[in-house]
C-alpha positions as a printed NumPy array, in Angstrom:
array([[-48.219,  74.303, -35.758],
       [-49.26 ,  72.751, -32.022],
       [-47.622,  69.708, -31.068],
       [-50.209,  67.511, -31.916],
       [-47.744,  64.405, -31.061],
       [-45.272,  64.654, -28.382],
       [-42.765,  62.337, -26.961],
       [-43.57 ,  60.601, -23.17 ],
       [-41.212,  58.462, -20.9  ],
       [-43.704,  55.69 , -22.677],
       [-43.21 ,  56.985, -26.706],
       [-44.829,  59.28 , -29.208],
       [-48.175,  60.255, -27.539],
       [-51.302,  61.691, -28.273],
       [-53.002,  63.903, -25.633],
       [-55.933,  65.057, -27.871],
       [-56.852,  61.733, -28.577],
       [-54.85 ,  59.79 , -25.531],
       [-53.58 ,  57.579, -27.629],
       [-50.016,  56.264, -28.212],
       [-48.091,  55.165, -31.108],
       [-45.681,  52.389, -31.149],
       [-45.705,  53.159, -27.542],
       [-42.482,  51.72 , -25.473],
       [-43.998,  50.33 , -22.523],
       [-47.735,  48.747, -22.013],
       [-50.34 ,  51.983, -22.411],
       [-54.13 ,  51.771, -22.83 ],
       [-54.315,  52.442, -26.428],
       [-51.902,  51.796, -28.905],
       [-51.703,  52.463, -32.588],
       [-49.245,  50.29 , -33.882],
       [-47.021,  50.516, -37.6  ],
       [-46.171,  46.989, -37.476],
       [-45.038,  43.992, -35.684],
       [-41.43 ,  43.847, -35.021],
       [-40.376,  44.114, -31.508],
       [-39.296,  47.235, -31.716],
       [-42.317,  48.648, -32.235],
       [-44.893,  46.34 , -30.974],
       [-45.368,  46.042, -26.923],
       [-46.566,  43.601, -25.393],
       [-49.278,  44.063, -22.797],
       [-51.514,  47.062, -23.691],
       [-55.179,  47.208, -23.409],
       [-56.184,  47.707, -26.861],
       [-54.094,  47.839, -30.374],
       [-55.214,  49.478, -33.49 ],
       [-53.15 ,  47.563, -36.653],
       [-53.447,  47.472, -40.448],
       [-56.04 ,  44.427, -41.575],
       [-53.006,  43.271, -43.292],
       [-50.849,  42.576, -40.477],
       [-53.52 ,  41.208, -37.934],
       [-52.452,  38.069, -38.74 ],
       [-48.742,  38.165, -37.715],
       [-49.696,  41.098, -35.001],
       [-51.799,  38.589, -32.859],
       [-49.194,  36.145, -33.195],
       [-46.41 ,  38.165, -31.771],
       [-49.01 ,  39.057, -29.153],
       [-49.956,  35.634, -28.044],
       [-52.01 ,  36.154, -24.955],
       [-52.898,  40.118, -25.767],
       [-53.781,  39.479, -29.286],
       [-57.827,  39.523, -27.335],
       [-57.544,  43.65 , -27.116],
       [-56.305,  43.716, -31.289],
       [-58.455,  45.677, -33.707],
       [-57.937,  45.482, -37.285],
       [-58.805,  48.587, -39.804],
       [-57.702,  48.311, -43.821],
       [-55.333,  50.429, -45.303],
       [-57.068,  54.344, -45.754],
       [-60.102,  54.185, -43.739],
       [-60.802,  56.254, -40.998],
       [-61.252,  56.023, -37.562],
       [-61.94 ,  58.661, -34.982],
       [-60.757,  58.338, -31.525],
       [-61.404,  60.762, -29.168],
       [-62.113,  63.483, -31.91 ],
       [-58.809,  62.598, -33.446],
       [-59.03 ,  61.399, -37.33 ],
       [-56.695,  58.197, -37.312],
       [-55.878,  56.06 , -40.443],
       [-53.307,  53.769, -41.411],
       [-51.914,  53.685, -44.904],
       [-49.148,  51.111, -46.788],
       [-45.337,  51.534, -45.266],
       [-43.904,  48.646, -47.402],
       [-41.699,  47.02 , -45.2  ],
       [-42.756,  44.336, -44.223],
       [-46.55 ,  42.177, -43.982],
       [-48.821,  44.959, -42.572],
       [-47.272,  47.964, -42.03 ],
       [-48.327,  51.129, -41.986],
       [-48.104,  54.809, -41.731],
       [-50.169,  56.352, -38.983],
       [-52.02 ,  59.776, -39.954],
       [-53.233,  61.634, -37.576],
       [-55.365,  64.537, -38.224],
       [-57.082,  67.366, -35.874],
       [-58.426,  70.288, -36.238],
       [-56.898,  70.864, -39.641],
       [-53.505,  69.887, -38.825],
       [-51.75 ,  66.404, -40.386],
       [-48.892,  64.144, -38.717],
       [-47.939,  61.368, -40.412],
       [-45.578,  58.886, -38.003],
       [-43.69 ,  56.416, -40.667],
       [-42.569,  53.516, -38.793],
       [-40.167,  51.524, -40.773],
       [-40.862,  51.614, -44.417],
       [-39.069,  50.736, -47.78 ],
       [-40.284,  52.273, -51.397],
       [-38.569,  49.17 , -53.294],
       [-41.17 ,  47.097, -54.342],
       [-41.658,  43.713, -52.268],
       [-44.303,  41.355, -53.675],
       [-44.985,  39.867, -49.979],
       [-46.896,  43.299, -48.844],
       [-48.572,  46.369, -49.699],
       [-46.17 ,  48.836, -51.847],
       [-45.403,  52.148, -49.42 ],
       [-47.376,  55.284, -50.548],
       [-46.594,  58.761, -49.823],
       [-48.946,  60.196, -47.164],
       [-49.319,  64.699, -47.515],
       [-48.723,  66.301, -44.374],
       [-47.762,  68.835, -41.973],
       [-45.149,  67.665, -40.012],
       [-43.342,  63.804, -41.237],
       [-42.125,  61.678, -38.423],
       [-39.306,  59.303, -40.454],
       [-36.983,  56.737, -39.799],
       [-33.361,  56.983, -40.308],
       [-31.998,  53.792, -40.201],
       [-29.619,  53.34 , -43.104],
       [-29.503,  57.37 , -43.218],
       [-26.159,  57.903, -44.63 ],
       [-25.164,  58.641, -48.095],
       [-22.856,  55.362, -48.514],
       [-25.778,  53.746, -47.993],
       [-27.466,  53.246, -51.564],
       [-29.179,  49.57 , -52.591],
       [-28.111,  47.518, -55.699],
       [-31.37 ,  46.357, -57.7  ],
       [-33.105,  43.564, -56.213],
       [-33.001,  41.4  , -59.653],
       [-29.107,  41.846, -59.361],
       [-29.369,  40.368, -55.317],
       [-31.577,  37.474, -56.158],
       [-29.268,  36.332, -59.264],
       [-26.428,  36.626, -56.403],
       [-28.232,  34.525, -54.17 ],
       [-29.548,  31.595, -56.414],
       [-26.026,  31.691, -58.282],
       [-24.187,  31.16 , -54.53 ],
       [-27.253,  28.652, -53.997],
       [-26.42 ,  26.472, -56.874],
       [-22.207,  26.521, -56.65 ],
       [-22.805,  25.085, -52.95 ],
       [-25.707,  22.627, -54.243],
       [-22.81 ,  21.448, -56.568],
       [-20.376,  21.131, -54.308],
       [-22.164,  19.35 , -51.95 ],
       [-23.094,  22.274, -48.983],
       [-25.924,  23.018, -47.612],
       [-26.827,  27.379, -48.233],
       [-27.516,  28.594, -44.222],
       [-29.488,  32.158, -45.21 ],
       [-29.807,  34.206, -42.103],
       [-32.968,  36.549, -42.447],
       [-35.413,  37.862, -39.654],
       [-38.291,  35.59 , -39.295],
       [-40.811,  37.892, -39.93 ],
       [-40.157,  39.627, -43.383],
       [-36.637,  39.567, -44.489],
       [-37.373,  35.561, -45.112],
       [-40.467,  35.91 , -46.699],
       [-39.269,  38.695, -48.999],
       [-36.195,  36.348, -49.638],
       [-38.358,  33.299, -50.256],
       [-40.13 ,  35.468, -53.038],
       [-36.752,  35.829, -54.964],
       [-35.281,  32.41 , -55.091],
       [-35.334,  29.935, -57.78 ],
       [-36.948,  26.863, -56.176],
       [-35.31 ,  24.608, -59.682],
       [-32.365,  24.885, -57.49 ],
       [-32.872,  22.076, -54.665],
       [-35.449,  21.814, -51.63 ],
       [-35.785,  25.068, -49.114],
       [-35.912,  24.411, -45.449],
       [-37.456,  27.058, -42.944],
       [-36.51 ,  27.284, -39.379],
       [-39.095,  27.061, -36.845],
       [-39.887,  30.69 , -36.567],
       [-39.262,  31.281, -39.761],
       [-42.342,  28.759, -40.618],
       [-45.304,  29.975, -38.722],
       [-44.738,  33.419, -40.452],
       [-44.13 ,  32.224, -43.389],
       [-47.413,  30.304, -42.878],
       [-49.487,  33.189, -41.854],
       [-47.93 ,  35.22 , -44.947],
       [-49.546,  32.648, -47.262],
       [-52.762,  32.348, -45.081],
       [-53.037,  36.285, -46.11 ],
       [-52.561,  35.514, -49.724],
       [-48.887,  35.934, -50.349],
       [-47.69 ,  33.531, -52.889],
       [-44.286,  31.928, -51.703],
       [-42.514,  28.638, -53.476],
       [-43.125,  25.415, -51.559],
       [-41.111,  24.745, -48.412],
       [-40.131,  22.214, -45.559],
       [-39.972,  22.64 , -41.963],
       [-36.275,  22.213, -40.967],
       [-36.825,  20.119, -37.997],
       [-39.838,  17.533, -39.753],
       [-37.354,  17.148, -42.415],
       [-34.247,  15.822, -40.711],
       [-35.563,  14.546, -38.019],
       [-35.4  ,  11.01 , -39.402],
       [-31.488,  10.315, -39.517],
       [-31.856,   8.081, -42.546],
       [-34.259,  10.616, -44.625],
       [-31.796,  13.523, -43.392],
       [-29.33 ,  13.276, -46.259],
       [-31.874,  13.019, -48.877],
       [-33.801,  16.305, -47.007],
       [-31.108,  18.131, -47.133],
       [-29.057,  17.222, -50.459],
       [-28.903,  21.065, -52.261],
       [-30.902,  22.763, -49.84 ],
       [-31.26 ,  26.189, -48.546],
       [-31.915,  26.75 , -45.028],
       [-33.047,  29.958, -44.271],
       [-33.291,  30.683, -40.332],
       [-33.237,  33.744, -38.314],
       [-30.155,  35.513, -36.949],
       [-30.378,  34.168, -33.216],
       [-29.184,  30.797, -34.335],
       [-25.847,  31.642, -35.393],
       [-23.224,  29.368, -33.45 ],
       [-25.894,  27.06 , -31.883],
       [-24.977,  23.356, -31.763],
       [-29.024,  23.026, -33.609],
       [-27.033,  23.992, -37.085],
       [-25.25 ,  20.886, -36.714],
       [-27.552,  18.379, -38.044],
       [-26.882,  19.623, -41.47 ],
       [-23.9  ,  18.41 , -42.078],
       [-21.902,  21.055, -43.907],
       [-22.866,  24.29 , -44.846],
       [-22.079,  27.601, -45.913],
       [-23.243,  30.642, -44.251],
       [-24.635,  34.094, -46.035],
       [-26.553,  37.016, -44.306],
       [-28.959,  39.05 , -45.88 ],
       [-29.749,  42.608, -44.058],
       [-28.625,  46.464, -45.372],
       [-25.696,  46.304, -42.999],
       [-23.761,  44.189, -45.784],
       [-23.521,  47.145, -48.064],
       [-20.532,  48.045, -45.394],
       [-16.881,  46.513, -45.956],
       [-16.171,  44.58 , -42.944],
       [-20.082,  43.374, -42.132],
       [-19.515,  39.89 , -43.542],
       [-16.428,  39.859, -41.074],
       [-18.23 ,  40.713, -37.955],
       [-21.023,  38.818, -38.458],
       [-18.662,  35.391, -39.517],
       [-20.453,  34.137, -42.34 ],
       [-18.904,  33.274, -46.088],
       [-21.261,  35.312, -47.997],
       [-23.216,  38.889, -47.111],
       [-26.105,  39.769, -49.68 ],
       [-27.002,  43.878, -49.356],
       [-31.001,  43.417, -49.177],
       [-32.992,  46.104, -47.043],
       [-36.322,  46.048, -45.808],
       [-35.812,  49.905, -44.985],
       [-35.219,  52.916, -47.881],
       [-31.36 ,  53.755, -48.496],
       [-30.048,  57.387, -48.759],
       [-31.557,  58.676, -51.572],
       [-35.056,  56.813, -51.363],
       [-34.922,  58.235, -47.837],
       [-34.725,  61.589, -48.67 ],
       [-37.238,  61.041, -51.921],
       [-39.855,  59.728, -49.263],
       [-39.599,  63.235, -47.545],
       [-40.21 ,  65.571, -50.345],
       [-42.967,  63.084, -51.792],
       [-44.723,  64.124, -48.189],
       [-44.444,  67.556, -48.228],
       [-43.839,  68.395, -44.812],
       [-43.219,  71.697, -43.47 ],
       [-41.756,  70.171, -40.359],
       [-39.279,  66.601, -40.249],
       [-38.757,  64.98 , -37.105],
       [-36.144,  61.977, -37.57 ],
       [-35.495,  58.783, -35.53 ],
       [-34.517,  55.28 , -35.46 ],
       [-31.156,  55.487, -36.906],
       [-28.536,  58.33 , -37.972],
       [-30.903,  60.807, -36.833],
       [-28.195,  63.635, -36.368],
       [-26.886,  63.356, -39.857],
       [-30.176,  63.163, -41.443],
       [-31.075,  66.035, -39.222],
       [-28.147,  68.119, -40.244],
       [-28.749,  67.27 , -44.164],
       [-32.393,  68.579, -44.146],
       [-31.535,  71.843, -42.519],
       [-28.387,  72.976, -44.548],
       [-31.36 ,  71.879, -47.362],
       [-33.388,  74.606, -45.525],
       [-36.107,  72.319, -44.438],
       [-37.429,  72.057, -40.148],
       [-36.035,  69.181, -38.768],
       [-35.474,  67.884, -35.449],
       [-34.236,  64.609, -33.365],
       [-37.051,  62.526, -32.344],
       [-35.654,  60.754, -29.364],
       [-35.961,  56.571, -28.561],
       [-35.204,  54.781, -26.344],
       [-33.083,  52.415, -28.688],
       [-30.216,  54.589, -28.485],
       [-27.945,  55.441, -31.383],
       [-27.212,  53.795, -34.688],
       [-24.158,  52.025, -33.614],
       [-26.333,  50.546, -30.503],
       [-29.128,  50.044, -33.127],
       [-26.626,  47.624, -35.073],
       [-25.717,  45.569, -32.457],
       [-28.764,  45.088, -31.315],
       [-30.333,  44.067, -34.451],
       [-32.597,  47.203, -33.932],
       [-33.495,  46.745, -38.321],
       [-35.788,  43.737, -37.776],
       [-33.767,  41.155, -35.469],
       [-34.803,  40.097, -31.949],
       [-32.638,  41.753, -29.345],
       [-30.817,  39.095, -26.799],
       [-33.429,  38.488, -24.021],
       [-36.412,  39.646, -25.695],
       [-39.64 ,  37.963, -26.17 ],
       [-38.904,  37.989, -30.159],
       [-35.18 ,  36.224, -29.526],
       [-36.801,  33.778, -26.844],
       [-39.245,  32.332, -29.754],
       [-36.859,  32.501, -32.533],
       [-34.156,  30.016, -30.967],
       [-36.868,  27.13 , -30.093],
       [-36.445,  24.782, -32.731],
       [-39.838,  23.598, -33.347],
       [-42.623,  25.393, -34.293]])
């Protein structure tokens, strides 16, 4: 096998079709999985994205959404003699897997992806190929994910015991998919639901690309009367991304009680860290054994792994007597990928964390 991918000081890169994917730093071309800011960069020439995520990818763009092109989910495009097509990753609104293909040989670059199945996108499909380019995020055997009816009936039950007492439920999920796929679980019976800011204009564009989602309230429209505020928020649930935790804009809700929703809950001592009262173990990304069911289902001769506990996954697959090698990125290792919120949540600085603390849309 050539190395029909290799990795550049700006990402994965094509030569034979000079091309990158999910390239690190503004390039010419990009092919991109999906939009998190991790894997979307702002400022290339041209961007090749699922039809599915267009939407939300020109949004994140803003003022380079002008060079995005749009293909659906297995058609082909050639570029540069190159066979390029983008098939269902399942994590979030859009994503995709990226196949590349030339002269007989296959590559298939994941992105993030999740096999659990998530009525607010396209379920992930296994792709055949050569050599599998995969994640590793949650790559460890303790991690392992409860079933989703089992999280939901947590959530709405914690929901309801703080609409009775009188709290308002603060659910921290990333703006862009973790709150969409939680707004798909919960029991709307319950009491009113209240999006952030950020959390609205996806949740908008997720409906404007047919997802069906309960009705909702913008956070700030609803309270911003002090008289109507009570009545707004009397057994709601706020949902709101990460980046707001602490801020003095929490305060106009009177009392509330705190729960995070992300894969890093499935670890004693999360809820601690993060400082909320409740931690739910939902995962936009395949656990352990999904992870390594998502490999076989490819049948690739050759696995390279990043994004995540890349050793140990590499280590695993070659006592297993598979090819596997470290893809290097330049978000570091999985302890840096935690506290940076590397699984879907704006790092401190970034363009992504910038619009996620204004708080109106």
């Amino acid at each position: 096998m050539s190395r029909l991918l290799t990795i550049t000081d700006r990402g994965l890169y094509c030569e034979a079709g000079d091309f990158y994917i999910d390239p690190w730093r503004p390039v010419p071309r990009a092919v991109v999985t999906h939009a998190h800011g991790d894997h979307l960069t702002w400022g290339c020439e041209r961007y090749l994205v699922s039809s599915e995520g267009e939407g939300v990818t020109r949004e994140r763009l803003g003022q380079w959404a002008q060079g995005v092109e749009a293909q659906p989910y297995g058609q082909t495009t050639t570029i540069n003699g190159v066979s390029v097509s983008l098939h269902p990753a399942g994590h979030i609104l859009g994503s995709a897997q990226v196949r590349v293909e030339h002269h007989g040989e296959v590559w298939v670059v994941s992105g993030d992806y999740k096999t659990d199945p998530d009525p607010t996108c396209t379920a992930w499909e296994p792709v055949r190929c050569h050599t599998f380019i995969t994640e590793s995020t949650f790559g460890l055997p303790i991690y392992r994910w409860p079933s989703q009816s089992q999280v939901f009936a947590d959530i709405n039950a914690w929901w309801a015991g703080n609409a009775a007492a009188g709290r308002v439920s603060l659910l921290f999920g990333y703006a862009l998919g973790k709150a969409q796929r939680l707004l798909a679980g919960l029991d709307p019976s319950i009491g009113p639901i209240l999006l952030h800011g950020a959390v609205e204009r996806m949740t908008t564009l997720y409906r404007e690309a047919g997802v069906r989602l309960p009705d909702t309230r913008h956070a700030m429209e609803a309270t911003a009367d002090a008289n109507a505020r009570a009545l707004a928020t009397r057994g709601a649930l706020l949902i709101a991304p990460p980046s707001v935790m602490g801020s003095t804009w929490l305060r106009r809700f009177g009392e509330l009680s705190a729960a995070f929703a992300s894969g890093w809950m499935r670890v004693r001592g999360a809820r601690r860290r993060r400082g909320v009262d409740a931690g739910f173990t939902l995962s936009d990304h395949v656990d352990w054994p999904q992870l390594l069911a998502a490999i076989d289902a490819t049948g690739a001769e050759q696995v390279w792994v990043t994004h995540g506990f890349t050793d140990q996954v590499v280590r695993w697959l070659r006592e297993q007597g598979k090819g596997a090698q470290v893809l290097p990125t330049r978000w570091g290792d999985s302890e840096a990928d935690e506290r940076t919120d590397i699984v879907g949540e704006p790092r401190a600085g970034s363009a992504d964390a910038q619009a996620e603390t204004e708080q109106s849309a």
